[in-house]
C-alpha positions in Angstrom: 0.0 0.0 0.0 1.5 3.5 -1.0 2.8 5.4 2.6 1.2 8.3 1.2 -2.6 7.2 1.1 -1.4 5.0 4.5 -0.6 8.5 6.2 -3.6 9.5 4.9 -5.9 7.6 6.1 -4.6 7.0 9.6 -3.3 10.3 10.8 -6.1 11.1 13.1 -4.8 8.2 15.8 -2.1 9.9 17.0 -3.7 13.1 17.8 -6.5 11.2 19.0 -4.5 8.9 21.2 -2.8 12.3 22.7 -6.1 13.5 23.5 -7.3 10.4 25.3 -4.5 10.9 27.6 -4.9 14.3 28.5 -8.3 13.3 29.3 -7.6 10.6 30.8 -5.2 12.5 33.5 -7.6 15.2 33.7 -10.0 12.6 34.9 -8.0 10.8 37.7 -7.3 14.6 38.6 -11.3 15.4 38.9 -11.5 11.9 40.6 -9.1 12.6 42.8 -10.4 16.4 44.1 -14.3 14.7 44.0 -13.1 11.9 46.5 -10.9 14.2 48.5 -7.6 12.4 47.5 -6.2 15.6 46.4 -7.1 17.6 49.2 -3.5 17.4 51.7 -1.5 17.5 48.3 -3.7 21.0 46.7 -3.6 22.5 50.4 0.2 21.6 50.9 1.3 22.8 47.8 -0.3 26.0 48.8 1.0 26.6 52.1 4.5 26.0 49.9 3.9 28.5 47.3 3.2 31.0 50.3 6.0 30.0 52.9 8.5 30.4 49.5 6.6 34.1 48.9 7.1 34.8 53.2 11.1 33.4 52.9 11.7 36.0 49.5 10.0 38.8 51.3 12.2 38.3 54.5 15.4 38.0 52.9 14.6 41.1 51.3 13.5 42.6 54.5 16.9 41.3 56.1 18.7 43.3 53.1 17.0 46.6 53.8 18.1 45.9 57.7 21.6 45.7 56.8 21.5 48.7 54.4 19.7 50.7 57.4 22.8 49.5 59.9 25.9 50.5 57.3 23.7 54.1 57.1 23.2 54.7 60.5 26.8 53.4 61.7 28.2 56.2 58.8 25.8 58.6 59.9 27.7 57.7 63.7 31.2 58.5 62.0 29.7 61.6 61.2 28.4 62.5 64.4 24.9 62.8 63.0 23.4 59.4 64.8 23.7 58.0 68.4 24.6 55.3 70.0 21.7 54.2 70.3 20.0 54.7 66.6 23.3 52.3 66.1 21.8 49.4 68.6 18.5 49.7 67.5 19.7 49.2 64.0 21.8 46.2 64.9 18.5 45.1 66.9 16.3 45.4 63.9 18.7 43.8 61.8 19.2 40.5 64.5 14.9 40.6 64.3 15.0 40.2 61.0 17.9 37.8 60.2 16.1 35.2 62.7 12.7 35.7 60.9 14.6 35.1 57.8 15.7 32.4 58.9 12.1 30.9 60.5 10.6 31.3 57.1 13.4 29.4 55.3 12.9 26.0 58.0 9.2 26.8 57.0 9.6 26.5 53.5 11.9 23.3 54.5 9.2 21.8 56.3 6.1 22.8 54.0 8.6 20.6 51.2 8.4 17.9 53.3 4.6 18.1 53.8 4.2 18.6 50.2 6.2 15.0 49.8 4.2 13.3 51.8 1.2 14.4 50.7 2.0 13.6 47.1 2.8 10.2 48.2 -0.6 9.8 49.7 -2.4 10.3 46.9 -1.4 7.1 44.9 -2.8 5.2 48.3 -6.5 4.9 47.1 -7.7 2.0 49.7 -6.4 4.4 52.6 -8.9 6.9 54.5 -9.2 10.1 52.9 -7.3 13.1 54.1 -10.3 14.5 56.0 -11.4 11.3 57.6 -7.3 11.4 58.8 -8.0 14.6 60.3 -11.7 13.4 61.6 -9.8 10.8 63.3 -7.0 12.8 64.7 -9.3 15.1 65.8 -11.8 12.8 67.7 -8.7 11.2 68.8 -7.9 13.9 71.3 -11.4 14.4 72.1 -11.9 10.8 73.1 -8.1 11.7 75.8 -10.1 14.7 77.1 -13.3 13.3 78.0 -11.7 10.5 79.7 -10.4 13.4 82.1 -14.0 14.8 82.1 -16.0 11.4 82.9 -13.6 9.3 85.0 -13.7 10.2 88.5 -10.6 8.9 89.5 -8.7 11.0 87.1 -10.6 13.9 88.0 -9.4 13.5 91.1 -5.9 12.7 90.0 -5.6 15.2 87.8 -7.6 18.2 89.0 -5.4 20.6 87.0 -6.7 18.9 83.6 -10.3 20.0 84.2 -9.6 23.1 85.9 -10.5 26.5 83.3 -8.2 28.6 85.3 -5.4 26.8 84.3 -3.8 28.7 81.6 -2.6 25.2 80.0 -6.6 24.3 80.3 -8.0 27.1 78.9 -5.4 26.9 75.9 -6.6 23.7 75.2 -10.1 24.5 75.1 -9.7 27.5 73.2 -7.9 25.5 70.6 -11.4 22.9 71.1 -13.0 25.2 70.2 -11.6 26.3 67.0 -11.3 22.9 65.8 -14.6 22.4 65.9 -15.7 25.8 64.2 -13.0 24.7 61.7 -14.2 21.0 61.3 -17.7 22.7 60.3 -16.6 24.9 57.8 -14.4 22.0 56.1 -17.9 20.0 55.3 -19.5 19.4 52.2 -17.6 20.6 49.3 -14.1 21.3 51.2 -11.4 23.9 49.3 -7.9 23.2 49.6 -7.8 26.4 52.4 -10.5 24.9 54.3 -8.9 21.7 54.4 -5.4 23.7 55.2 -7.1 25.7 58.3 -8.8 22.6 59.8 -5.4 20.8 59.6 -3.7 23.5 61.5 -6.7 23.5 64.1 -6.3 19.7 64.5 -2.1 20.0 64.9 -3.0 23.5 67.3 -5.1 21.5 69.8 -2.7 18.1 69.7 -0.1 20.5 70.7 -2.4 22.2 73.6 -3.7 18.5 74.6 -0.4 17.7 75.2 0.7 20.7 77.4 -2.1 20.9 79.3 -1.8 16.8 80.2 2.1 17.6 80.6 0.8 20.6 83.2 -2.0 18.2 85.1 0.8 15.8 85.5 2.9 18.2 86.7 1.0 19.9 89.2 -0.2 15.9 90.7 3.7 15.4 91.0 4.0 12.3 88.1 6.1 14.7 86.3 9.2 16.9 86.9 8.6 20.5 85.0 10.8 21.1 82.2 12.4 24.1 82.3 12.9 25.6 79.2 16.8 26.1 79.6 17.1 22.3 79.3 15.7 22.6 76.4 18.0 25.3 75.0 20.7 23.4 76.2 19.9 20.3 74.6 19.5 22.1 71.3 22.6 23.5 71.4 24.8 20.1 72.2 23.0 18.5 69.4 24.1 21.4 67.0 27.4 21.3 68.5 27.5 17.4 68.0 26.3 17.9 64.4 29.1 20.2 63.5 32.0 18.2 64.7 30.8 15.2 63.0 30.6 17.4 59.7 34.1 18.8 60.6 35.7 15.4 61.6 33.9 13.9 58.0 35.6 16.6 56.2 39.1 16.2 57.7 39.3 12.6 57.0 38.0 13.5 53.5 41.0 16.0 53.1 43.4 13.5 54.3 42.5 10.9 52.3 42.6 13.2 49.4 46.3 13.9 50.8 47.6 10.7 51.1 46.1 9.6 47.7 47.9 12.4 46.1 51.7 11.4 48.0 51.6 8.0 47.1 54.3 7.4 44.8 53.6 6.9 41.2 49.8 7.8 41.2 49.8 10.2 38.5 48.6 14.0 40.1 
């Protein structure tokens, strides 16, 4: 058969066959966002987008810091500034190094998030990711009203039930947003309703587990933790961290030495 009239007659497959996939993945992707699959991964990869927008807009700010320190410190020279314009400068510029330096671990760990959530997706017999946070969330309300029912731990643990307890109160503030939050996430559910409910569910894990930490505290179960250990701890880790780094790059310069002596290696 002549190629020609062959061409001819078939050239509508290939084109056709390109647009079967493109609907194809448009489908799985209107699957995915009707069943709530998509929902960690679409919220995620917007809390991303805007930790990468905070993170350029404080390295920018942290620029405009260090402009405002090298004027003021000439202005000083000059006699025109004082000592303590110069400090405040400095002060501003320490402010905003740090917060430069929040919203880049931010952006680290929204990455991460946005992994993970990616790699959710492709699990379709798991629970959605709002019946995850449903559970999560009724999770800690099952721990609380064990405090509120059971009479021995109410009596164990008066602190946990106690509303003038700032830990308390914390915790049922953050109740109470979760809940507000698990209402407006209902129904048809946007990536930023999704994103705000998660935030509520990680807020009151976070308060559950100070004010329990506090109740225990307060019944004598529990030393306090005072937040210099902490600080401490942080810093021996870094320190630990950067002599391994320091010890892994000596023995790589070494061995790069002693590869380069040995006699007849070619340099």
């Amino acid at each position: 058969m002549d190629p020609l009239l062959l061409i001819a007659e078939w050239w509508w497959i290939a084109p056709a066959a390109a647009g079967a996939g493109a609907v194809g993945v448009m489908g799985a992707r209107r699957r995915g966002r009707a069943t709530g699959r998509r929902l960690a991964y679409d919220a995620a990869r917007t809390d991303l987008k805007t930790a990468r927008q905070a993170a350029i807009e404080r390295r920018l700010a942290v620029k405009v810091a260090r402009a405002d320190l090298a004027h003021v410190t000439a202005q000083r020279a000059a006699r025109t500034a004082t000592p303590e314009q110069v400090a405040s400068a400095k002060r501003m510029l320490r402010e905003r190094e740090n917060a430069a330096k929040s919203a880049a671990a931010e952006v680290r760990a929204r990455q991460a998030r946005l992994t993970a959530a990616r790699a959710e997706i492709s699990t379709a017999s798991g629970a959605r990711p709002i019946e995850r946070l449903h559970a999560a969330h009724d999770a800690v309300t099952a721990r609380w009203m064990q405090y509120e029912t059971d009479t021995a731990r109410q009596i164990a643990y008066p602190a946990m039930t106690d509303v003038r307890r700032p830990t308390t109160a914390a915790y049922l503030r953050a109740a109470g947003h979760a809940t507000e939050c698990r209402r407006t996430a209902s129904g048809r559910i946007t990536p930023a309703d999704f994103a705000a409910y998660r935030d509520a569910v990680a807020d009151l894990e976070r308060a559950f587990d100070v004010a329990e930490h506090d109740a225990r505290v307060q019944a004598g179960e529990t030393p306090p933790a005072p937040g210099w250990q902490d600080a401490a701890q942080d810093v021996f880790s870094r320190s630990a961290e950067a002599l391994d780094k320091a010890a892994g790059a000596a023995v790589s310069a070494l061995a790069a030495w002693t590869n380069r002596s040995r006699p007849g290696k070619p340099d």
